[in-house]
C-alpha positions in Angstrom: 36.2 -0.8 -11.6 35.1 -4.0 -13.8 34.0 -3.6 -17.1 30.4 -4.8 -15.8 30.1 -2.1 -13.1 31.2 0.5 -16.0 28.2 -0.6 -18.0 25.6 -0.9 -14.9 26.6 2.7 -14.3 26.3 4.2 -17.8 23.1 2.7 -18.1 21.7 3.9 -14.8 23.2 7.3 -16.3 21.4 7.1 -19.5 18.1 6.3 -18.1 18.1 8.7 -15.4 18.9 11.3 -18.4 15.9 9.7 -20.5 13.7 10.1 -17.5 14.5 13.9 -16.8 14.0 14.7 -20.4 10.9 13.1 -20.5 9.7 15.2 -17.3 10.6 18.2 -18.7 9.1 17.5 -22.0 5.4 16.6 -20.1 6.1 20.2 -18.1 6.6 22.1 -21.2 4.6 20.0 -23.9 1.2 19.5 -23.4 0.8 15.7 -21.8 -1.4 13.1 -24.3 -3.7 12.1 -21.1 -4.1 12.9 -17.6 -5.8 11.5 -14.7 -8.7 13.8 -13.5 -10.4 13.1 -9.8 -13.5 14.8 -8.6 -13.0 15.7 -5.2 -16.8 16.9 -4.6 -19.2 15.3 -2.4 -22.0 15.7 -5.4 -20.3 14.9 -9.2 -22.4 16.0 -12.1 -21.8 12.4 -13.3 -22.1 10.2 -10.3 -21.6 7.5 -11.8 -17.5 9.0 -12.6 -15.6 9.4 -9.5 -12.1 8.9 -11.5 -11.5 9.4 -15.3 -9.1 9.4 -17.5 -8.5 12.7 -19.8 -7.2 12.0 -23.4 -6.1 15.5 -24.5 -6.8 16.2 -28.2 -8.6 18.5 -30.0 -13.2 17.5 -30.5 -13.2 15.5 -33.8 -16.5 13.5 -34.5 -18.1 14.2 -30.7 -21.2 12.3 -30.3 -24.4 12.2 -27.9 -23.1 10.1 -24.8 -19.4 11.2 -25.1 -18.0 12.4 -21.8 -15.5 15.4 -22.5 -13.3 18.0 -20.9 -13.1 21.6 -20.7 -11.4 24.2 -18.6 -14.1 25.9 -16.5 -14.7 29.8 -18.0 -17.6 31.8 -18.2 -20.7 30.7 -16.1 -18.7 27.8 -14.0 -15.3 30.0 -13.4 -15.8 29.5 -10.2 -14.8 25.8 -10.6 -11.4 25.5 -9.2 -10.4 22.1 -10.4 -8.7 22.3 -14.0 -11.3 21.1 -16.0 -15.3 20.5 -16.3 -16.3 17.1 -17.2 -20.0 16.4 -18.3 -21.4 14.0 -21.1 -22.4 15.3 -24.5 -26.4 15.8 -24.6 -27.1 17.6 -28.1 -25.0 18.1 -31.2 -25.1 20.4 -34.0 -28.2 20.3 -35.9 -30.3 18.5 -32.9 -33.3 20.4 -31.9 -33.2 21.7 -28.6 -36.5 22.6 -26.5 -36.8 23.7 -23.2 -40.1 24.3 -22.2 -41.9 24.1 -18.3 -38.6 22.8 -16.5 -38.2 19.7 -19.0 -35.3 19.7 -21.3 -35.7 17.8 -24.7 -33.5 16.4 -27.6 -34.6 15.8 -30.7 -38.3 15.4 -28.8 -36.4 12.7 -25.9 -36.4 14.2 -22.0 -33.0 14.3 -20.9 -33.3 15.9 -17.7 -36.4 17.9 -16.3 -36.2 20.6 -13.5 -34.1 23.9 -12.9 -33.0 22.9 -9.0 -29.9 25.1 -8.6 -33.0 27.8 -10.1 -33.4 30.9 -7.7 -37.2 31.5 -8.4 -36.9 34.8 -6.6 -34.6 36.7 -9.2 -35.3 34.2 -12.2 -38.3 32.5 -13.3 -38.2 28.9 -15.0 -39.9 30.4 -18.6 -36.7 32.3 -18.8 -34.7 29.7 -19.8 -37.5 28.7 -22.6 -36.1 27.8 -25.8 -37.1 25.8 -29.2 -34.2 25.8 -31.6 -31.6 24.0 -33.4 -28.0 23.2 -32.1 -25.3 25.3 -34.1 -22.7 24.2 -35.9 -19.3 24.3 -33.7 -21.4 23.6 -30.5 -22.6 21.1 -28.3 -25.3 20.7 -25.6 -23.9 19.4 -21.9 -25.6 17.6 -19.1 -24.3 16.1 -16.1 -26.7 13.3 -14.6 -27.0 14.5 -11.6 -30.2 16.7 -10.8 -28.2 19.4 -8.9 -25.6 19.7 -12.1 -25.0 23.0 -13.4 -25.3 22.3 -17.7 -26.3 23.6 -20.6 -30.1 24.2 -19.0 -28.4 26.9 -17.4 -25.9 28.5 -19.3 -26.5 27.4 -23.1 -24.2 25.8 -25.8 -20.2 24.6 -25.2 -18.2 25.3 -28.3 -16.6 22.3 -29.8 -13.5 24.1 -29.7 -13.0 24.4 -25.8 -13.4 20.8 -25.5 -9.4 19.9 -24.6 -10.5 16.1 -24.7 -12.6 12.8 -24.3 -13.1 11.4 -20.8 -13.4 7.7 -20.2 -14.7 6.5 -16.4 -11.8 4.1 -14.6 -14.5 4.3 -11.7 
């Protein structure tokens, strides 16, 4: 074996040892972004088929930031891994929900309760004039037929697992 071959094969060693420990460090360590894909015929942002998911804890979220969560409470029956939906309200915004029309800070930013079954619940239940605490955030999705924040209140900051940023 030439000297040359030696060094073609210890390199091809070396990086297919780099390359498996960097697989098992993204099974076992928590990877800095991910690709996330909404599979659904209706996305709560329609304008977002494919995003990109920068893991990292909610530092300085504003109004218009699209972020992740993992689906629990009120959408656990979500089965992709996480929720993405674009940051409506933050803490110390006042919230009021009044006749079907949502408002921030006195601006509409979505009216009607369509996924609403009148039947068991009635539209004034879901009435509400108040401020934003701290450590929470109010969600929307742009789509009418999203199910946000109208529906099942405030996100806290803390379950956000990361920005989202639309590749189309």
């Amino acid at each position: 074996m030439t000297e040359k071959t030696h060094q073609s094969q210890q390199r091809a060693m070396w990086l297919c040892l780099f390359a498996a420990l960097m697989l098992a460090f993204f099974y076992w360590v928590k990877p800095p972004i991910s690709i996330a894909y909404d599979p659904n015929d209706e996305q709560c942002l329609p304008d977002v088929r494919l995003a990109l998911l920068v893991h990292g804890a909610a530092s300085s979220i504003q109004r218009g930031d699209d972020v992740f969560w993992k689906p629990t409470g009120a959408l656990h029956y979500i089965k992709q891994a996480f929720v993405l939906k674009r940051v409506a309200g933050i803490p110390g915004d006042h919230v009021q929900i009044e006749e079907g029309v949502v408002k921030i800070n006195d601006a509409i930013v979505v009216s009607g309760f369509p996924l609403l079954d009148l039947k068991k619940t009635q539209v004034s239940a879901f009435a509400r004039d108040e401020i934003i605490p701290p450590g929470y955030v109010f969600m929307i999705g742009t789509h009418p037929r999203s199910n946000d924040s109208r529906y099942w209140g405030y996100l806290k900051t803390q379950d956000i697992v990361g920005r989202g940023y639309k590749i189309f």
